[in-house]
VEXTORTI-149934 format. One record per atom (N, C-alpha, C): residue in three letters; y, x, z. Coordinates in steps of 0.001 Angstrom, whole numbers, padded with zeros to 6 digits, always signed. Atoms other than C-alpha are relative to their C-alpha. Layout:
ALAYXZ
...
***
This chain:
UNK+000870-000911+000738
UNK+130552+068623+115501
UNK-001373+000006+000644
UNK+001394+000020-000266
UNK+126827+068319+115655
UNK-000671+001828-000269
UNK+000760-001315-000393
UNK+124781+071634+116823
UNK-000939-000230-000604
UNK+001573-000183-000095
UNK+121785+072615+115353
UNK-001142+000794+000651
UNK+001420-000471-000506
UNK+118612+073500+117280
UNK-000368+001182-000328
UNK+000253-001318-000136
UNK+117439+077056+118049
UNK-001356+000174-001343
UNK+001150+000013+000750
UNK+114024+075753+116813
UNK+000137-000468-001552
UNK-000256+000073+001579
UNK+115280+074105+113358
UNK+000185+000761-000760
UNK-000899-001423+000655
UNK+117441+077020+112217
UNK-001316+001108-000179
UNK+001363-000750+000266
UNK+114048+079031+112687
UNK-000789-000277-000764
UNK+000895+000520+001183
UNK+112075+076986+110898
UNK+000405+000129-001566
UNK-001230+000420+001345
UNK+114829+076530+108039
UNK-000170+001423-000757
UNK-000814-001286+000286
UNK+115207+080526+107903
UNK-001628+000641-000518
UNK+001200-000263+000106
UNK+111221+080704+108095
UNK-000629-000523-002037
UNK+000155+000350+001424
UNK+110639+078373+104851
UNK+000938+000747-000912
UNK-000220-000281+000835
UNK+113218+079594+102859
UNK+000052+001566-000689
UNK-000050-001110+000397
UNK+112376+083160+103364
UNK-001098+000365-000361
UNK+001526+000163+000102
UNK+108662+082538+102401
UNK-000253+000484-001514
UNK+000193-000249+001532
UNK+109087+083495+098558
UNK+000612+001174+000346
UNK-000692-001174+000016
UNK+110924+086853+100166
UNK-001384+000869+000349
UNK+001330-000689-001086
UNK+107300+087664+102324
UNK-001112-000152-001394
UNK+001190+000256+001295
UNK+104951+086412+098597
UNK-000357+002442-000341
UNK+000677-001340+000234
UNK+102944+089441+097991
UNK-000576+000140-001477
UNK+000582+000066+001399
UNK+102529+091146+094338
UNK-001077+000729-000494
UNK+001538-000768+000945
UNK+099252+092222+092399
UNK+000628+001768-000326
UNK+000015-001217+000665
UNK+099017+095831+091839
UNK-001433+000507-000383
UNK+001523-000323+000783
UNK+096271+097265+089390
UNK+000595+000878-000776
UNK+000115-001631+000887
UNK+095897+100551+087783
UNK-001587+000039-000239
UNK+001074-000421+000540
UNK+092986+101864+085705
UNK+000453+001626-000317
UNK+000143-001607+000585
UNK+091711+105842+084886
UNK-001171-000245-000111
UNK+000964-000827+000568
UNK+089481+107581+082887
UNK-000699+000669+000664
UNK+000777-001084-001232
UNK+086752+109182+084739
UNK-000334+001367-000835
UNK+000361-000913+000626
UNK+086222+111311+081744
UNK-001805+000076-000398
UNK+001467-000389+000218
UNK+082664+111002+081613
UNK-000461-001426-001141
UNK+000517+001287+000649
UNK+082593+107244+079459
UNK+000167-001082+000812
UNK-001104+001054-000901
UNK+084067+105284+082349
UNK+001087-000271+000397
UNK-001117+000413-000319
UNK+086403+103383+083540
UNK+000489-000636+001266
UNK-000569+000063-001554
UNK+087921+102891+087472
UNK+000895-001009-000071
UNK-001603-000026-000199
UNK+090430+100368+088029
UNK-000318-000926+001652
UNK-000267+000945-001950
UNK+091629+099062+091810
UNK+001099-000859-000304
UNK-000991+001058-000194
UNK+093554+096384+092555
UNK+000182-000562+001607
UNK-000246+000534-001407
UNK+095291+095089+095617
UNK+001041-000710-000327
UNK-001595+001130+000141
UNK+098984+093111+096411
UNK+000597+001115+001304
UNK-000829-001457-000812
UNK+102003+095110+097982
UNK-000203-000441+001857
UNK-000313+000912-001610
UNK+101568+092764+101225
UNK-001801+001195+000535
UNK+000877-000836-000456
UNK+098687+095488+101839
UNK-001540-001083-000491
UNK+001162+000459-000514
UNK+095857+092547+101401
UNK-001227+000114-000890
UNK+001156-000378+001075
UNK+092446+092937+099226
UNK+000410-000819-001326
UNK+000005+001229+001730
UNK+091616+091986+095690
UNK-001414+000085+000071
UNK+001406-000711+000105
UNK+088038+092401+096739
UNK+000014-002005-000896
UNK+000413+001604+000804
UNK+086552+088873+094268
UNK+001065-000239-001387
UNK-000912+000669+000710
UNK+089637+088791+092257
UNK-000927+000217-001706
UNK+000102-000072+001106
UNK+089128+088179+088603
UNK+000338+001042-001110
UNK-000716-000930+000713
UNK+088835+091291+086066
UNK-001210-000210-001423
UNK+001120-000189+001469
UNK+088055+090885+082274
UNK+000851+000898-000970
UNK-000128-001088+001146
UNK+087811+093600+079416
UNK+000337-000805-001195
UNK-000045+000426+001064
UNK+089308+092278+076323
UNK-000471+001127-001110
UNK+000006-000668+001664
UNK+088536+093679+072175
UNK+001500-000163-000127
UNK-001150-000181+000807
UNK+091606+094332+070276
UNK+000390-001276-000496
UNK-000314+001489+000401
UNK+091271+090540+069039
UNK-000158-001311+001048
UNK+000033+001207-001294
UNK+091042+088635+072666
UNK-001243-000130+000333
UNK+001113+000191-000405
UNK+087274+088853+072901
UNK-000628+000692+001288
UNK+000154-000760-001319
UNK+085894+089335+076380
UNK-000661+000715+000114
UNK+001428-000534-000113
UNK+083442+092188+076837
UNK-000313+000000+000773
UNK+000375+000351-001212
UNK+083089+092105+080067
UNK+000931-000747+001226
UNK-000383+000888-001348
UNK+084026+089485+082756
UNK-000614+000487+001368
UNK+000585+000121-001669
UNK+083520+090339+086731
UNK+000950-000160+000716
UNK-000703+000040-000963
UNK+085009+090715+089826
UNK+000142+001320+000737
UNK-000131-001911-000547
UNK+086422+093812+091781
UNK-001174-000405+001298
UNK+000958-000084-000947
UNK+083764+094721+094530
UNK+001119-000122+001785
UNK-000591-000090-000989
UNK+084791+094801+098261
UNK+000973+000957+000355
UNK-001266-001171+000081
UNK+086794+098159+097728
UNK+001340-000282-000475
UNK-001200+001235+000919
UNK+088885+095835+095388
UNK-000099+001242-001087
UNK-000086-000689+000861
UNK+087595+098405+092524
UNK-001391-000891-000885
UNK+000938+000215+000564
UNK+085487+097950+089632
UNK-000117+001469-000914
UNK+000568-000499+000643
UNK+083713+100162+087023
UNK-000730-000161-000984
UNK+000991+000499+001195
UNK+082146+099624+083757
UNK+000407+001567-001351
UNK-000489-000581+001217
UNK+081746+101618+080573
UNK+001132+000059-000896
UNK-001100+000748+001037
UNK+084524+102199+078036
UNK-000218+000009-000921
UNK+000169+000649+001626
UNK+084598+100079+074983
UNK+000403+001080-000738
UNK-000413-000416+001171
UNK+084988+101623+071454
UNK+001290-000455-000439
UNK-000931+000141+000573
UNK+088200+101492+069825
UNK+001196-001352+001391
UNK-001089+000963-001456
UNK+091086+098731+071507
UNK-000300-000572+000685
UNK+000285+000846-000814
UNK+090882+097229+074413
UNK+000724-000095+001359
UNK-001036-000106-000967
UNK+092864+095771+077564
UNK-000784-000372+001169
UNK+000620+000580-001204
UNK+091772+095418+080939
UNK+000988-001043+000638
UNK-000606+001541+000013
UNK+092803+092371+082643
UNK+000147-000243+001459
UNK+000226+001242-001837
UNK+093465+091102+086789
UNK+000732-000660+000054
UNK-000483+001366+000237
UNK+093755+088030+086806
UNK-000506-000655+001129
UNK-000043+000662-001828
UNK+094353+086480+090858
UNK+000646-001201-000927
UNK-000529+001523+000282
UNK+095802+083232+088942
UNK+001527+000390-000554
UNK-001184+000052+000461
UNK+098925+082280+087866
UNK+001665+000937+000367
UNK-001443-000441-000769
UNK+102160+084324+088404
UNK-000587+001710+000773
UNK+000486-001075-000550
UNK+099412+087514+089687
UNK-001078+000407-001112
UNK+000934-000972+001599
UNK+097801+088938+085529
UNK+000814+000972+000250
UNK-000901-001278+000466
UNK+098626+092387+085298
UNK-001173+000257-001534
UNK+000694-000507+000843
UNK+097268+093570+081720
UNK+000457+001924-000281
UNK-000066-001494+000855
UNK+096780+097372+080513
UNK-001361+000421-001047
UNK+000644-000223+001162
UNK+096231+098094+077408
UNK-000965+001650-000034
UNK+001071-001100+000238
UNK+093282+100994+076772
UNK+000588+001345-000503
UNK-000930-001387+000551
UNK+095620+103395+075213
UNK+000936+000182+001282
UNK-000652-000091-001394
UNK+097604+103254+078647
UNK-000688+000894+001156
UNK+000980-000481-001157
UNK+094331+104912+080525
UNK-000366+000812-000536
UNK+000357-001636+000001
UNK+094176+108641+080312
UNK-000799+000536+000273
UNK+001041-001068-000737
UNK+091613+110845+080901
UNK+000932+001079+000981
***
């Protein structure tokens, strides 16, 4: 019977527990009540979303506004008329969408 290595078995236990340590997007939006709109974003692994990708859709997929969250990992913009979804979008496998009727005053 062949032994395996202190250091293999570590490594082995390291890769395959690497999709257990993946960290997920969290994003919420509110109503400030005054004609704006707040939303933050981060990942549960504690780390920023400061740059990440956030766009405002219309009711029919049209973007109204495209940016990026600021260094707080928040953004702010006016709110649209009638439907609309906000959008963070870190890439593939990390979109959260909420729809405009979802964000309360």
């Amino acid at each position: 019977m062949k032994l395996v290595s202190l250091p293999t078995t570590t490594l082995a236990l390291c890769l395959l527990g690497g999709p257990a340590l993946a960290h997920t997007p969290l994003f919420a939006c509110y109503d400030n009540g005054d004609g704006t709109i707040l939303c933050e974003g981060g990942f549960s692994d504690g780390s920023s979303a400061a740059g990440v990708t956030i766009r405002v859709l219309d009711g029919n997929g049209g973007v109204l506004l495209e940016d990026q969250l600021n260094t707080l990992s928040e953004i702010e913009f006016d709110k649209p008329e009638g439907t609309y979804t906000a959008v963070f979008d870190a890439g593939e496998g990390h979109r959260i969408e909420i729809p405009g009727s979802r964000i309360l005053p």
